[in-house]
PDBQT receptor file of N, H, CA, C and O in Angstrom, charges set to zero:
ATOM      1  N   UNK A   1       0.815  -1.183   0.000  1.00  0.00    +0.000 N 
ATOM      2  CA  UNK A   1       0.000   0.000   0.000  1.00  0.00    +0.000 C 
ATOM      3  C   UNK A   1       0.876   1.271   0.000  1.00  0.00    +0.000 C 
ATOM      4  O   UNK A   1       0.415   2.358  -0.350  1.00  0.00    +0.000 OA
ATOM      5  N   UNK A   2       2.336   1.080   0.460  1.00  0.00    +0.000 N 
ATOM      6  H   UNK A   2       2.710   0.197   0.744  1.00  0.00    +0.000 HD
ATOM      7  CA  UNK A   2       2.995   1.858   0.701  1.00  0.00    +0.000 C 
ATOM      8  C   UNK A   2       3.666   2.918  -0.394  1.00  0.00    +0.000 C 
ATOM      9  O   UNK A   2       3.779   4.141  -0.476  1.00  0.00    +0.000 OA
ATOM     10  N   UNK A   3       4.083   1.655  -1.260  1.00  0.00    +0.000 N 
ATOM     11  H   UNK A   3       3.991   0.662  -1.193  1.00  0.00    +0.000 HD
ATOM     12  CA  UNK A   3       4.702   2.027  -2.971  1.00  0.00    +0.000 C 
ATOM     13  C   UNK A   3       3.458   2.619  -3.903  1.00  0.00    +0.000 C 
ATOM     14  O   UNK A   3       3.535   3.422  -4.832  1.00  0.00    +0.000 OA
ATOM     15  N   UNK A   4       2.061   1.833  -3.245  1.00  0.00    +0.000 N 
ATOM     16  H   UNK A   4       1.998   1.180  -2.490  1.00  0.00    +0.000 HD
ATOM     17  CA  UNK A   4       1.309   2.267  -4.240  1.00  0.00    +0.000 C 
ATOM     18  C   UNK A   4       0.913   4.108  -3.818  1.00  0.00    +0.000 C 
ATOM     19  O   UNK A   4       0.698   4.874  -4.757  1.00  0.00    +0.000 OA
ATOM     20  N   UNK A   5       0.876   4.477  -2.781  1.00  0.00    +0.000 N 
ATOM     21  H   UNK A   5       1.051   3.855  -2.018  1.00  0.00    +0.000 HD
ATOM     22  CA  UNK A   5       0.587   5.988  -2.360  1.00  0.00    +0.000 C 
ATOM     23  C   UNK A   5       1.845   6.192  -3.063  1.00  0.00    +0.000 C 
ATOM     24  O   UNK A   5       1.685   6.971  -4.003  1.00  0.00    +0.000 OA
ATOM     25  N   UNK A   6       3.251   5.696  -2.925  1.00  0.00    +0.000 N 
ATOM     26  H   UNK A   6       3.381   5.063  -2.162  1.00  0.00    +0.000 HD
ATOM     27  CA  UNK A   6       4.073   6.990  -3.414  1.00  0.00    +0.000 C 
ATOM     28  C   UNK A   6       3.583   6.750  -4.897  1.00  0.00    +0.000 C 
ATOM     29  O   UNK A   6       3.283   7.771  -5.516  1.00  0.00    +0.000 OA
ATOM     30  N   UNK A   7       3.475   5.668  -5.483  1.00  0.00    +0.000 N 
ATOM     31  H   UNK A   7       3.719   4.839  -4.981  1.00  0.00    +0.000 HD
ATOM     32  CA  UNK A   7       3.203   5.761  -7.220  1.00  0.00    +0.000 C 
ATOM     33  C   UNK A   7       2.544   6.988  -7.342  1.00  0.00    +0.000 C 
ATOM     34  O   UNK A   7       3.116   8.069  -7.480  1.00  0.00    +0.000 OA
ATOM     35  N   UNK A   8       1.688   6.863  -7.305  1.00  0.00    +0.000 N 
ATOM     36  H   UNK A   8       1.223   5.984  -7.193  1.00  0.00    +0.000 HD
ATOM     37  CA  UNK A   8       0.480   7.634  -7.392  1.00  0.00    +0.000 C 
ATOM     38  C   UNK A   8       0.644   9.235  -6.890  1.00  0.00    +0.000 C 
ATOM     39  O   UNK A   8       0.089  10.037  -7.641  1.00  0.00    +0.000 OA
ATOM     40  N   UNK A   9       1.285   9.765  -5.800  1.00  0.00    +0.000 N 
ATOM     41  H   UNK A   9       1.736   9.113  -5.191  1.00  0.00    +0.000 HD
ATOM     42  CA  UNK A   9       1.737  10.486  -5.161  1.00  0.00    +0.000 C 
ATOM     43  C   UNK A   9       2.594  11.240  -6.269  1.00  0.00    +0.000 C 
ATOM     44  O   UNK A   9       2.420  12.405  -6.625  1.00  0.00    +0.000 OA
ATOM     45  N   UNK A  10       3.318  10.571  -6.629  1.00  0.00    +0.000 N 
ATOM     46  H   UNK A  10       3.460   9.624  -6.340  1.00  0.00    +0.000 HD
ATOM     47  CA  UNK A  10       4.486  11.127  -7.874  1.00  0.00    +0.000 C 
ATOM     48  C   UNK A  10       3.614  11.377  -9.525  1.00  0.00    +0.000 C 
ATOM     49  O   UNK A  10       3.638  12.429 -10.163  1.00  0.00    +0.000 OA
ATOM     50  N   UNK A  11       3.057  10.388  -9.840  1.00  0.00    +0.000 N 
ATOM     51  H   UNK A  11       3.038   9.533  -9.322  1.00  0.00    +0.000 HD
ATOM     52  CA  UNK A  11       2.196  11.018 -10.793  1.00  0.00    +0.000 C 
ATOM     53  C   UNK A  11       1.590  11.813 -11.187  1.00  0.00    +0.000 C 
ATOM     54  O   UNK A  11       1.360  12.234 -12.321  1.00  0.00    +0.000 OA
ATOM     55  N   UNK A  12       1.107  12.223  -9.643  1.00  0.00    +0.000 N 
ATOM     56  H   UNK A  12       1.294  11.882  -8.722  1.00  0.00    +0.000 HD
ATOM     57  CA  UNK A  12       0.097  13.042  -9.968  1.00  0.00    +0.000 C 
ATOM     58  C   UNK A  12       0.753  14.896  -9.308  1.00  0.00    +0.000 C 
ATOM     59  O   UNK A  12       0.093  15.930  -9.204  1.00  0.00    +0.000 OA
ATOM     60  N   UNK A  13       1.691  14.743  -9.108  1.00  0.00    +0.000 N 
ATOM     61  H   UNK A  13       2.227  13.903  -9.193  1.00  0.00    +0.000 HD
ATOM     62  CA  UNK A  13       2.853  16.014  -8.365  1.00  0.00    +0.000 C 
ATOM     63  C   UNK A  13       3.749  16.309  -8.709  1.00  0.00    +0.000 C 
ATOM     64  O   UNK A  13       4.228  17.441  -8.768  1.00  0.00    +0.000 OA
ATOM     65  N   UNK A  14       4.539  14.436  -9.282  1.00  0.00    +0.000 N 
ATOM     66  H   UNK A  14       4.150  13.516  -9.233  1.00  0.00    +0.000 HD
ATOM     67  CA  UNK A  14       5.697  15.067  -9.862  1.00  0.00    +0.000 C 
ATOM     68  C   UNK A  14       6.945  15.599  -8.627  1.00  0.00    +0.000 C 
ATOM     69  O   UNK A  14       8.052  16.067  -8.892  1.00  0.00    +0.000 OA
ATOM     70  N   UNK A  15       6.566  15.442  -7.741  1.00  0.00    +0.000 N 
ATOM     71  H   UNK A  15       5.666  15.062  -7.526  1.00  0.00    +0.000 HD
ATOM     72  CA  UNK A  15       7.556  15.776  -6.402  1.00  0.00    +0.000 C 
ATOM     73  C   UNK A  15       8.077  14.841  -5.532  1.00  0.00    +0.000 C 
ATOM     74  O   UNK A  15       7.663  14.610  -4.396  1.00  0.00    +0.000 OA
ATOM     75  N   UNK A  16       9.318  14.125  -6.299  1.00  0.00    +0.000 N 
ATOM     76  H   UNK A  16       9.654  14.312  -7.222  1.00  0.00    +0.000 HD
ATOM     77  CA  UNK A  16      10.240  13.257  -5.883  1.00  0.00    +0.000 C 
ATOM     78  C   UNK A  16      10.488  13.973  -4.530  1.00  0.00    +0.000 C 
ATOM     79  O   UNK A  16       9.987  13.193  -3.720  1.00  0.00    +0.000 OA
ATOM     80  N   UNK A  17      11.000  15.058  -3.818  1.00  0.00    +0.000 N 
ATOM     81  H   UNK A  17      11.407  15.692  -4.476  1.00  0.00    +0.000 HD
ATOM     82  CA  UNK A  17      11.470  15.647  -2.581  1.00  0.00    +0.000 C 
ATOM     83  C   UNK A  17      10.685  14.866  -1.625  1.00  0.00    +0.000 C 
ATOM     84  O   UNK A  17      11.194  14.076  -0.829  1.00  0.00    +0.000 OA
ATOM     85  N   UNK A  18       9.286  15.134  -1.732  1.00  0.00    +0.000 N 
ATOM     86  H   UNK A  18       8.872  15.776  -2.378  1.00  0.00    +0.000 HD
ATOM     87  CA  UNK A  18       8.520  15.475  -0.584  1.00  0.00    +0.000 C 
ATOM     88  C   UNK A  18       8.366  13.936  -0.310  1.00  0.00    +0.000 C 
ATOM     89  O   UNK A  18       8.636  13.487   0.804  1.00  0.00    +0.000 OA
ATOM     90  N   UNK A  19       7.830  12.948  -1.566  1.00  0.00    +0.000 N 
ATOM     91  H   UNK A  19       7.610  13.312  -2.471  1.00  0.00    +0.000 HD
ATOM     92  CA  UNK A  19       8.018  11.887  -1.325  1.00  0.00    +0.000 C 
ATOM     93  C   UNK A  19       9.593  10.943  -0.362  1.00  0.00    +0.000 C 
ATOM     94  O   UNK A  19       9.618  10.082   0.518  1.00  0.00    +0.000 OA
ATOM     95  N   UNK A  20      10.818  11.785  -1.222  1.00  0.00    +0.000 N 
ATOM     96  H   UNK A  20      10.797  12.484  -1.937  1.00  0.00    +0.000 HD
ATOM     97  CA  UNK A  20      11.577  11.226  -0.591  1.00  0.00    +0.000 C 
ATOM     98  C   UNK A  20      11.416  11.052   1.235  1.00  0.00    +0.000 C 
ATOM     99  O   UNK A  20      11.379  10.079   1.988  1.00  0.00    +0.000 OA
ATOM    100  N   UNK A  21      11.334  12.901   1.472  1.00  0.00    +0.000 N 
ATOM    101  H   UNK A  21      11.364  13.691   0.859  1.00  0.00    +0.000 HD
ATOM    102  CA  UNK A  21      10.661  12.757   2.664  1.00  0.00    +0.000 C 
ATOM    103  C   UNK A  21      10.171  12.109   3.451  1.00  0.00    +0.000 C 
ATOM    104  O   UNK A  21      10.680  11.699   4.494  1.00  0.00    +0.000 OA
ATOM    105  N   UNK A  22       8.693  11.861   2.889  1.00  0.00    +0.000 N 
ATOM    106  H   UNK A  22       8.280  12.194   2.042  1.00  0.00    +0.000 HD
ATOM    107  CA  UNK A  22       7.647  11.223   3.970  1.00  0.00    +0.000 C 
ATOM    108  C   UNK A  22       8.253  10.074   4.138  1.00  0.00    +0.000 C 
ATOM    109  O   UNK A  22       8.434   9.713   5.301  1.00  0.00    +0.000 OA
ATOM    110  N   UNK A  23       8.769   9.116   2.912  1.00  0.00    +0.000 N 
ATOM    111  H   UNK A  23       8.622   9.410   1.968  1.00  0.00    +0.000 HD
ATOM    112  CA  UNK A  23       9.588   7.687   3.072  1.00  0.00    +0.000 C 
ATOM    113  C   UNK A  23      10.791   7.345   3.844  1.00  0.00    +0.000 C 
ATOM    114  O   UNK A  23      11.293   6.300   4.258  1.00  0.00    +0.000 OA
ATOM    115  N   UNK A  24      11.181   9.054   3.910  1.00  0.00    +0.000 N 
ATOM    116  H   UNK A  24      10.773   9.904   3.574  1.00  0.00    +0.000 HD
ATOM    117  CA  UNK A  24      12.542   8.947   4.975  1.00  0.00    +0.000 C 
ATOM    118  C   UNK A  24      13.718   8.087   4.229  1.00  0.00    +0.000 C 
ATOM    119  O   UNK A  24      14.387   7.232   4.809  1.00  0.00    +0.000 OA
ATOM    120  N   UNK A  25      13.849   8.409   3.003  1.00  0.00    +0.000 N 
ATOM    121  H   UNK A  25      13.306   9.103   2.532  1.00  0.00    +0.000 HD
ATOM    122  CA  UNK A  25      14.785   7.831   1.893  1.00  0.00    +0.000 C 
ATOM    123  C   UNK A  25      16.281   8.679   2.289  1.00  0.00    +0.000 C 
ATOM    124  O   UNK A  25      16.385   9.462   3.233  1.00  0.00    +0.000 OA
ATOM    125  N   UNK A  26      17.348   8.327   1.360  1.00  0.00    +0.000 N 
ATOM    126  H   UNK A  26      17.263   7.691   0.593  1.00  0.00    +0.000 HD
ATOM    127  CA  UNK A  26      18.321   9.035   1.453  1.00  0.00    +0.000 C 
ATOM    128  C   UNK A  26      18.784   9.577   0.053  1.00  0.00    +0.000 C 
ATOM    129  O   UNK A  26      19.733  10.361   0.055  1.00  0.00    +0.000 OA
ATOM    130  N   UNK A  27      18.199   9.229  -1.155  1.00  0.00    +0.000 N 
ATOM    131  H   UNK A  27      17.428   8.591  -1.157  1.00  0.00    +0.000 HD
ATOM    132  CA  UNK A  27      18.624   9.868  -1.761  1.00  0.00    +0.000 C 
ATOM    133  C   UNK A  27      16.968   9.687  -2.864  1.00  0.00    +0.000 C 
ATOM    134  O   UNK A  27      16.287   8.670  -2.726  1.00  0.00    +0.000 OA
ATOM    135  N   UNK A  28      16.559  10.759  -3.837  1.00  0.00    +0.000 N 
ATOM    136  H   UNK A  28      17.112  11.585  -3.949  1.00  0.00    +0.000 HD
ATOM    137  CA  UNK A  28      15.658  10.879  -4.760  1.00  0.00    +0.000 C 
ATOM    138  C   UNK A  28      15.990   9.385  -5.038  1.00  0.00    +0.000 C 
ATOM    139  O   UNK A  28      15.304   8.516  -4.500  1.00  0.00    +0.000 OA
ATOM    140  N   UNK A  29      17.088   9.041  -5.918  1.00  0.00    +0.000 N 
ATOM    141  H   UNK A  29      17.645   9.748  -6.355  1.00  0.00    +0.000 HD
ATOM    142  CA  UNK A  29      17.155   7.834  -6.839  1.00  0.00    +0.000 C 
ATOM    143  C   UNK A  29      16.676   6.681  -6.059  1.00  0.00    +0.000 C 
ATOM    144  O   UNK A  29      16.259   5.666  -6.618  1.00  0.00    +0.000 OA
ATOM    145  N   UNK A  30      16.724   6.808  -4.836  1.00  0.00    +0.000 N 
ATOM    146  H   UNK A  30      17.063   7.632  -4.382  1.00  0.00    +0.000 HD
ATOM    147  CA  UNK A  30      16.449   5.266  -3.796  1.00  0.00    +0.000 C 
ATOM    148  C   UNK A  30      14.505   5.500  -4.071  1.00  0.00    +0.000 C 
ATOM    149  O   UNK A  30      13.775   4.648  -4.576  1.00  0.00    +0.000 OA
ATOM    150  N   UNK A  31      14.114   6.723  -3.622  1.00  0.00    +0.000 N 
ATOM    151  H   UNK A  31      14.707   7.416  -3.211  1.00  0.00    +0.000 HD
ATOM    152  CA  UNK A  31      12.508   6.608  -3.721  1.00  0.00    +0.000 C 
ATOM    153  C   UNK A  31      12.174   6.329  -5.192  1.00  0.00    +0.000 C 
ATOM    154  O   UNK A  31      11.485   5.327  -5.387  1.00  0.00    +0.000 OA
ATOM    155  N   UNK A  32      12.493   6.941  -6.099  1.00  0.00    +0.000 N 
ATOM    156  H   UNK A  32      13.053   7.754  -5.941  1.00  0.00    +0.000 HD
ATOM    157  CA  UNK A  32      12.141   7.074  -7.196  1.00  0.00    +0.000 C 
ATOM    158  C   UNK A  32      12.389   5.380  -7.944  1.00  0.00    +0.000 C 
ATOM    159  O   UNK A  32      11.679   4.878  -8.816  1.00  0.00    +0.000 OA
ATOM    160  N   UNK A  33      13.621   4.754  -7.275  1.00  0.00    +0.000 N 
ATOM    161  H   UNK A  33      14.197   5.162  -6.567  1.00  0.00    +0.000 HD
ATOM    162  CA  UNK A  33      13.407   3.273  -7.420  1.00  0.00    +0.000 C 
ATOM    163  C   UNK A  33      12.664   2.218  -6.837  1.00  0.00    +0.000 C 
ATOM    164  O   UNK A  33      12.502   1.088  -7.298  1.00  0.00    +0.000 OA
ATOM    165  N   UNK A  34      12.161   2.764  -5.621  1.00  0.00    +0.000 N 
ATOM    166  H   UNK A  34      12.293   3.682  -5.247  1.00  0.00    +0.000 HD
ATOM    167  CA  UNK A  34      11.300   2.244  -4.438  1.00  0.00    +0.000 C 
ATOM    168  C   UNK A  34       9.684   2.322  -5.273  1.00  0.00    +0.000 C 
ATOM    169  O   UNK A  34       8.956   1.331  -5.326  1.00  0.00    +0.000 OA
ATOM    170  N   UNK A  35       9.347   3.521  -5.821  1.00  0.00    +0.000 N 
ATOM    171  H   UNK A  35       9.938   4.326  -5.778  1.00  0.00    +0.000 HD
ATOM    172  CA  UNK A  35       8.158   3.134  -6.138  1.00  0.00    +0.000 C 
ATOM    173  C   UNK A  35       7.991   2.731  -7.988  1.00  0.00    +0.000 C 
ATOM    174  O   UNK A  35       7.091   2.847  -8.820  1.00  0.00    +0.000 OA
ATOM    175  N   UNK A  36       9.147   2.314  -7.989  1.00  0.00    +0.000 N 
ATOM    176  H   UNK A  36       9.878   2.219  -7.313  1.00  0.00    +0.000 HD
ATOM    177  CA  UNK A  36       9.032   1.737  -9.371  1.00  0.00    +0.000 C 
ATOM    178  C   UNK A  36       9.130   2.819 -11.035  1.00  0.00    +0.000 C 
ATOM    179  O   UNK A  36       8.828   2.919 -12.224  1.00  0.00    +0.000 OA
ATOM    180  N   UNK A  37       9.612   3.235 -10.199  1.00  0.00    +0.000 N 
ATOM    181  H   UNK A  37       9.858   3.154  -9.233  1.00  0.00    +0.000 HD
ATOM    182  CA  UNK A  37       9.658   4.712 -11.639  1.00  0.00    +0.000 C 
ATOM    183  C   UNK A  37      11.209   4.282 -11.811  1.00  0.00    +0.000 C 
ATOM    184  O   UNK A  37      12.053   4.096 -10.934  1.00  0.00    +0.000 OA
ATOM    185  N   UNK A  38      11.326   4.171 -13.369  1.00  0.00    +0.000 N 
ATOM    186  H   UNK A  38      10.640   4.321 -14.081  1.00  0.00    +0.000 HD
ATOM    187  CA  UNK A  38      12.547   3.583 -13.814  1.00  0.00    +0.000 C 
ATOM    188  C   UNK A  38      13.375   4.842 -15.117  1.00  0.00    +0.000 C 
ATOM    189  O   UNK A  38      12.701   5.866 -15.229  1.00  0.00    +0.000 OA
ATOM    190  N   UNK A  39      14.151   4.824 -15.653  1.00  0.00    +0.000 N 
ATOM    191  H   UNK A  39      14.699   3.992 -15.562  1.00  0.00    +0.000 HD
ATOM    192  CA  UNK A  39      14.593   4.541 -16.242  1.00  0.00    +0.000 C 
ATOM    193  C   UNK A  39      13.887   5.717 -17.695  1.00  0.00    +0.000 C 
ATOM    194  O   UNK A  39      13.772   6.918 -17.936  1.00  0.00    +0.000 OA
ATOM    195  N   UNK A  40      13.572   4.356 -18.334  1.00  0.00    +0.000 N 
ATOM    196  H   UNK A  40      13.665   3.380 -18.138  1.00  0.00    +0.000 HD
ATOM    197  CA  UNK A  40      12.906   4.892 -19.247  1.00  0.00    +0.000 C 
ATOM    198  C   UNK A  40      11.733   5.381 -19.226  1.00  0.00    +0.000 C 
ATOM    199  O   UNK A  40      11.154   5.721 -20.258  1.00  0.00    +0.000 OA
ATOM    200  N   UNK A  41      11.056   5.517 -17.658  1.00  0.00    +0.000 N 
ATOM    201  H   UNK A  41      11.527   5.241 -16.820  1.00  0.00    +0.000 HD
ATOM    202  CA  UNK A  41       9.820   6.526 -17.929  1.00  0.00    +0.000 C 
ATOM    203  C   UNK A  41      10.221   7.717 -17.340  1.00  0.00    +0.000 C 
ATOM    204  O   UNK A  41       9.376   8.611 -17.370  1.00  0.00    +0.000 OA
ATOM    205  N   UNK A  42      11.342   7.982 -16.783  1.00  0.00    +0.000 N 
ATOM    206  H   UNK A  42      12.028   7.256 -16.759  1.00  0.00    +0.000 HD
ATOM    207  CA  UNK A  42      12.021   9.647 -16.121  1.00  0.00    +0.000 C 
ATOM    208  C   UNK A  42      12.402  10.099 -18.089  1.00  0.00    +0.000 C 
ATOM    209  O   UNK A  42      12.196  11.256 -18.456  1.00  0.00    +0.000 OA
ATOM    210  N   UNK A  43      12.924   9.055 -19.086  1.00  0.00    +0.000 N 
ATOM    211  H   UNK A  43      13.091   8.115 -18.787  1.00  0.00    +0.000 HD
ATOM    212  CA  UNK A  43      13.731   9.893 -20.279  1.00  0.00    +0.000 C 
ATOM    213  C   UNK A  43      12.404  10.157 -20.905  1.00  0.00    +0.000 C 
ATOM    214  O   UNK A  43      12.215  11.314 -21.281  1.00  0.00    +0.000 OA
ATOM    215  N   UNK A  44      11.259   9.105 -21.119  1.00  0.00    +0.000 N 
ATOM    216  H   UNK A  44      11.413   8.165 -20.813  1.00  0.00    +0.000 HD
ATOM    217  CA  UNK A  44      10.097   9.801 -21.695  1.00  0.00    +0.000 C 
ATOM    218  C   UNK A  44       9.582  10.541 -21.451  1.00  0.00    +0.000 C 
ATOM    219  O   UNK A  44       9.097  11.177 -22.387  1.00  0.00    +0.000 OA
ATOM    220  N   UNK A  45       9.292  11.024 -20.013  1.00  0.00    +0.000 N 
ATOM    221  H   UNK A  45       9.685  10.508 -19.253  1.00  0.00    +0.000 HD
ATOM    222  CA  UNK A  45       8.807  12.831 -19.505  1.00  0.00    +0.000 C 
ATOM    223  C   UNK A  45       9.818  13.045 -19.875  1.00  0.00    +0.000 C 
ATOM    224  O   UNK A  45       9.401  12.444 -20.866  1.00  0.00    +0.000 OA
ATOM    225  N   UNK A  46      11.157  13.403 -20.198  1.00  0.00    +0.000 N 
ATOM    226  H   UNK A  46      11.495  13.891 -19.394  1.00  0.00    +0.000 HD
ATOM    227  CA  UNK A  46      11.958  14.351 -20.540  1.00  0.00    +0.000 C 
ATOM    228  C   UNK A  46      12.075  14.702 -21.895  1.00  0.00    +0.000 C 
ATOM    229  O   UNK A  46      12.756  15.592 -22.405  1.00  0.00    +0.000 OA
ATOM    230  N   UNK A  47      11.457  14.030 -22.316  1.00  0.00    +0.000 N 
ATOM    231  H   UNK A  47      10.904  13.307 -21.902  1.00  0.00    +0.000 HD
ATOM    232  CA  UNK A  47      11.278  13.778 -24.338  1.00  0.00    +0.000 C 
ATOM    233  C   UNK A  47      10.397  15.052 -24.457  1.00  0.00    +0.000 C 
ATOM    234  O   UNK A  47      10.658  16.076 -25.090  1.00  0.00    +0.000 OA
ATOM    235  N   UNK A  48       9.239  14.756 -23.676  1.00  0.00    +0.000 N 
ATOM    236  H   UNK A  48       9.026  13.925 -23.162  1.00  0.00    +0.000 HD
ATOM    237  CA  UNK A  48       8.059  15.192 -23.769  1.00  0.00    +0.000 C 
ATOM    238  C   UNK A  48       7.981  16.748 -23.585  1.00  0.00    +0.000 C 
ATOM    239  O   UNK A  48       7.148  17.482 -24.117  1.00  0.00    +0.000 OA
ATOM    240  N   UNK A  49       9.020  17.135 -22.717  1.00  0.00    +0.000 N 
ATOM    241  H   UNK A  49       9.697  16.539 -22.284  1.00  0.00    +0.000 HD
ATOM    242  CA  UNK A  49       9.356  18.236 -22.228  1.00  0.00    +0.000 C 
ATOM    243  C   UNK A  49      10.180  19.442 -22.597  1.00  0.00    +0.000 C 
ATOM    244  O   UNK A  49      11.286  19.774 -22.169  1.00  0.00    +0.000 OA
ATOM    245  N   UNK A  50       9.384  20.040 -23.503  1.00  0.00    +0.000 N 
ATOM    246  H   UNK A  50       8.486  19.770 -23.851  1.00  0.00    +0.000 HD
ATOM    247  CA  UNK A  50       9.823  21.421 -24.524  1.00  0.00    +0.000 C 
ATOM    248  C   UNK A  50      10.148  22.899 -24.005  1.00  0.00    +0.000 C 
ATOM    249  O   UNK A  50       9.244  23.356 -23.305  1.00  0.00    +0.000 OA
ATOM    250  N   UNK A  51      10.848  23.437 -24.129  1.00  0.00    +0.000 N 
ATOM    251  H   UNK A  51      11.582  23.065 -24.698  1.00  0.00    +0.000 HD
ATOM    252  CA  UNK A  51      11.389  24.756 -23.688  1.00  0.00    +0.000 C 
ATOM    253  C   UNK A  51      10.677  26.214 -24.738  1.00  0.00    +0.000 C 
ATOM    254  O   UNK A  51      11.023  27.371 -24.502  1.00  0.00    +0.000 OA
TER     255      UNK A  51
């Protein structure tokens, strides 16, 4: 239930910090691997993402 609030939490915010936070992580990359956000879905929002 835990991974699934941060999933969801991050989807919909987009705020790796706060998550790291509440999880009491030590670094973004540990939460951001904790709730399953990988890789190639951080480079596809970044594709997506125009200046």
């Amino acid at each position: 239930m835990r991974k699934t609030f941060g999933y969801h939490f991050y989807q919909q915010t987009k705020d790796v910090a706060m998550l790291q936070q509440i999880f009491g992580h030590s670094a973004p990359s540990v939460t951001l691997r904790y709730i399953g956000i990988n890789e190639d879905m951080m480079d596809q929002a970044l594709q997506s993402f125009s200046l």
